[in-house]
C-alpha positions in Angstrom: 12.9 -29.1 10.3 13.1 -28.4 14.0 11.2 -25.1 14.8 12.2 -23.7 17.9 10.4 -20.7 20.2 11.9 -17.9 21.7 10.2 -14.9 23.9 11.8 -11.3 24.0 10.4 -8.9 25.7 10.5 -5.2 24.2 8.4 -1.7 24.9 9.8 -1.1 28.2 9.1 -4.7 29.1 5.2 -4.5 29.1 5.3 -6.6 25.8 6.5 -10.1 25.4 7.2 -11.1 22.3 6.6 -14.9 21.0 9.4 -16.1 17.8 9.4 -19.4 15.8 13.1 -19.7 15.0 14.6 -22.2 12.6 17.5 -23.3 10.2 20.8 -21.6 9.6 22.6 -19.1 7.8 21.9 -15.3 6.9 18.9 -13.9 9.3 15.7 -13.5 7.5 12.4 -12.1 9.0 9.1 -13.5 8.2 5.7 -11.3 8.9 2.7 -13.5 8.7 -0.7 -12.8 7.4 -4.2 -11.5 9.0 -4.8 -15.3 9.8 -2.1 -15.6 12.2 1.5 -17.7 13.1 2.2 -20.0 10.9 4.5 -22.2 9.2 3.9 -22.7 5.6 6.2 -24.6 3.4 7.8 -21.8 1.5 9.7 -21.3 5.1 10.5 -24.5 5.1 12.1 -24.2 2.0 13.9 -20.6 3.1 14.8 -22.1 6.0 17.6 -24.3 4.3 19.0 -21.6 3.1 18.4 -18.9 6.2 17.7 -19.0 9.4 14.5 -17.8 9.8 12.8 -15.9 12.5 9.1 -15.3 12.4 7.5 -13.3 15.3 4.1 -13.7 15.9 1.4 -10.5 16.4 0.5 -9.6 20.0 -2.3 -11.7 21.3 -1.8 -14.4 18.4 0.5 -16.6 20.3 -1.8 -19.6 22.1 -1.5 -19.1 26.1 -0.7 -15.4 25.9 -4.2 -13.5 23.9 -4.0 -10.4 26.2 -1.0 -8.8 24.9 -2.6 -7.1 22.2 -3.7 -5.0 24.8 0.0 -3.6 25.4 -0.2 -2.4 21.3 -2.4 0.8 21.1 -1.1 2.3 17.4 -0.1 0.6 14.5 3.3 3.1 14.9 3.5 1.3 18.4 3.8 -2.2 16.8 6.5 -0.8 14.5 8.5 0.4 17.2 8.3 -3.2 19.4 9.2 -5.3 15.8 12.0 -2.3 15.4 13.6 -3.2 19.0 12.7 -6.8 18.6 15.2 -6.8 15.9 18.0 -5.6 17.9 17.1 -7.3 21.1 17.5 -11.0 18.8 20.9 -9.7 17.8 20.3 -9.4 13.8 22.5 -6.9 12.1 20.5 -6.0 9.0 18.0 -9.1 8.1 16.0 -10.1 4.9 12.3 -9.4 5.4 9.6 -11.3 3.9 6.2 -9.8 4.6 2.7 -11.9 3.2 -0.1 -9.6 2.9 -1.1 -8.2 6.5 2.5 -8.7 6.8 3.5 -7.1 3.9 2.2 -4.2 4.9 4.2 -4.5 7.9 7.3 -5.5 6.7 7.1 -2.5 4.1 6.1 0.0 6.6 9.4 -1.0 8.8 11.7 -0.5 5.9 9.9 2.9 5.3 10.0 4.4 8.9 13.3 2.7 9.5 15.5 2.6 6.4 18.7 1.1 7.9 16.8 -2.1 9.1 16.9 -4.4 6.7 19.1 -5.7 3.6 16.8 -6.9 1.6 13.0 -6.3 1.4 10.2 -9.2 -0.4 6.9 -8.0 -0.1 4.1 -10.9 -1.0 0.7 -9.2 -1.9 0.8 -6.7 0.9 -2.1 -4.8 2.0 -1.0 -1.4 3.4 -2.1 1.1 0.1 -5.6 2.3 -1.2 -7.3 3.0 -4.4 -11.0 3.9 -5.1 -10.9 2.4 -8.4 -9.3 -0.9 -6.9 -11.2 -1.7 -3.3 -10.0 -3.9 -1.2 -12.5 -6.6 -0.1 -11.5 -7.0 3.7 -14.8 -6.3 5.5 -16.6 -8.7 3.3 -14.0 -11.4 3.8 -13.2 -10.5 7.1 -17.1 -10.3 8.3 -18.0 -13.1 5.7 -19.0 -17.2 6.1 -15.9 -18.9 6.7 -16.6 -20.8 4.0 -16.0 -18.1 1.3 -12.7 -16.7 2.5 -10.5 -19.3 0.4 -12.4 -17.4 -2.5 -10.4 -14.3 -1.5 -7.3 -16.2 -0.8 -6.9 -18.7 -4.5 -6.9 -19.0 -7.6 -8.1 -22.6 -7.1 -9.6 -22.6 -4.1 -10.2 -26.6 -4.5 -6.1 -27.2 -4.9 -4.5 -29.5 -2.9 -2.3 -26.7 -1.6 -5.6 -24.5 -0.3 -6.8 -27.0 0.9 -4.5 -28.2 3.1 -3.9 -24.2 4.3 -7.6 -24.5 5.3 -7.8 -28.3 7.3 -9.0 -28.4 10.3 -8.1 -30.8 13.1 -10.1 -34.4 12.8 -10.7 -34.0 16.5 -13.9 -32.0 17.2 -12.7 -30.3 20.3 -9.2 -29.6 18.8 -11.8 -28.0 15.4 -13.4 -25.9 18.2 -10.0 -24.6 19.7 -9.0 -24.1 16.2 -11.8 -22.2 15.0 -11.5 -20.1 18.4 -7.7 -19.4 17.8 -8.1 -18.3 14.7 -11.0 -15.8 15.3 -9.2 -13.8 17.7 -6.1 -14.2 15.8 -8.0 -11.9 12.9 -9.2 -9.8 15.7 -5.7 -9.2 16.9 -4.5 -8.3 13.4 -7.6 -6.5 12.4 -7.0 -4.0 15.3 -4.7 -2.4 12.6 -6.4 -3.3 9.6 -10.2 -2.6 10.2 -11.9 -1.2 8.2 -9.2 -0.3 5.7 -5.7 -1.4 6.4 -4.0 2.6 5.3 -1.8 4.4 7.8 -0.5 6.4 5.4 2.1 3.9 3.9 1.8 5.3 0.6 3.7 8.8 1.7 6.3 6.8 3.3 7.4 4.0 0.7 9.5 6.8 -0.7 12.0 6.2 2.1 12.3 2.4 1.2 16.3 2.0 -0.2 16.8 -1.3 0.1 16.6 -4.0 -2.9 13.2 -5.1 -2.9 11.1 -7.9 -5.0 7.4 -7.2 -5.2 5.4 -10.5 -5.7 1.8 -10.8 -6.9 -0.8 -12.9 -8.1 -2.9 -11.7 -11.3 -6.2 -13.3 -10.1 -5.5 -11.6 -6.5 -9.4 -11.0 -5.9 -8.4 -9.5 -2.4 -5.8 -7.0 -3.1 -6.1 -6.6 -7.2 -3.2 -6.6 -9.1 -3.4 -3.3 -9.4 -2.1 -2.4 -6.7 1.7 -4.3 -7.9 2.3 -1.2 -10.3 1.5 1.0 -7.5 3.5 -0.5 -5.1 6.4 -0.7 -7.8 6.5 3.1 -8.9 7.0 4.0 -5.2 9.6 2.0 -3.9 12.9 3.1 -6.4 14.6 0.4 -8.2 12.0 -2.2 -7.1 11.4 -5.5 -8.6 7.7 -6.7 -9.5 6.6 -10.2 -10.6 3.0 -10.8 -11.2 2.3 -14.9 -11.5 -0.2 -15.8 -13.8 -3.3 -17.8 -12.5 -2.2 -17.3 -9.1 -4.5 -15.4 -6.0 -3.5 -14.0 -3.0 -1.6 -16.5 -1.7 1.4 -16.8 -4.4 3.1 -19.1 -2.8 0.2 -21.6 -2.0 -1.1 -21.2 -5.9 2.4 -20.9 -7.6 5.1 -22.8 -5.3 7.3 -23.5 -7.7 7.4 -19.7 -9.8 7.1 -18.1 -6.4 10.1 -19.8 -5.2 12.3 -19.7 -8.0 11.4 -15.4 -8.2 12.0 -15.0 -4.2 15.2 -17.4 -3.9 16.8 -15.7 -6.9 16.0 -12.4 -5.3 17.8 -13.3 -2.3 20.4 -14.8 -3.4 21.3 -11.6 -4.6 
């Protein structure tokens, strides 16, 4: 799969920002997780069926860490993603949204109704409940070493693990490690210490189809919060996957594909 990049520059030009583009067909936007850009399988898969553009949070992108200075409000990232849409030329994408991105994804359908066609939310952060807490700071300020906990069902899997490798070189694990600490800084910004902006007064305005997937063993954002999201947005789809964490695609491939590639199929 040849993954191409593409800068656009939105918010009165101040902001540049970096896209992974690839495969063909119907436009489909991809919002990553707290972690940072990546390219997981699953959009692999999507990609042979879509042509998927992924943007990457300000200040994530390698060579360019300051622009998450030009992002001051959550509402202000909104706004860039909103023209970042038009300025690429998509007339109503898909959106896929993983967890930090979720809450993204779902906030953008909220505050801008007519954006999207179609809406998948994977285990998105975004809502909060006293009786279900949300263990960010503690995986956030944590060991390393214990995030996978928050992030599996089987932390051990061949699919975790290889989320999780490191490059063999030790210089390249240094730049690695380094990357990826400011890349949770960068996403954190809107995040810390509980990722509510007041979502749950907006999903309301969501009117687009919409699959909600989650994992029942999700020890970061608890299953719980699947109904809640589900009794919010109308007409919404919810699939919980059994022995499955946060990451529903990493711990259930195949029953994560087969629920989102129906969905979108339409």
């Amino acid at each position: 799969m040849t993954v191409r990049d593409e800068t656009v520059e939105v918010s009165d030009n101040r902001l540049r920002l970096h896209v992974k583009i690839a495969g063909n067909g119907p436009p489909l936007l991809f919002f990553h997780p707290l972690a940072g850009p990546a390219w997981p399988p699953l959009l692999d898969r999507l990609a042979e069926r879509h042509t998927v553009y992924a943007p990457e949070h300000p200040g994530t992108s390698p060579g360019d860490p300051q622009a998450i200075g030009e992002v001051q409000t959550f509402w202000e990232l909104l706004l860039s993603y909103e023209e970042l849409v038009g300025k690429l030329g998509l007339d109503r994408p898909a959106a896929l949204g993983q967890s930090f991105g979720g809450m993204v994804a779902a906030d953008l359908a909220a505050s801008f109704p007519r954006l999207f066609s179609r809406l998948v939310l994977l285990s998105p952060l975004g809502l909060w409940r006293d009786d279900a807490p949300i263990p960010l700071m503690e995986m956030v300020s944590g060991p390393p070493a214990e995030v996978p906990k928050y992030l599996y069902a089987h932390p051990g899997s061949e699919a975790a693990q290889a989320a999780q490798a490191m490059p063999d070189d030790p210089a390249q694990q240094a730049k690695a490690i380094a990357q990826a600490t400011w890349n949770v800084g960068c996403t954190t910004k809107f995040a810390w210490p509980i990722a509510d902006h007041g979502l749950g007064r907006r999903l309301h305005r969501v009117c687009v189809p919409t699959l909600i997937v989650w994992g029942r063993e999700d020890a970061l954002v608890p299953v719980e919060y699947a109904k809640e999201f589900g009794s919010r947005i109308a007409g919404s789809r919810v699939e919980v996957l059994d022995d499955c964490g946060h990451v529903v695609h990493a711990d259930q491939p195949e029953r994560a594909w087969a629920a989102i590639s129906s969905f979108l199929a339409g």
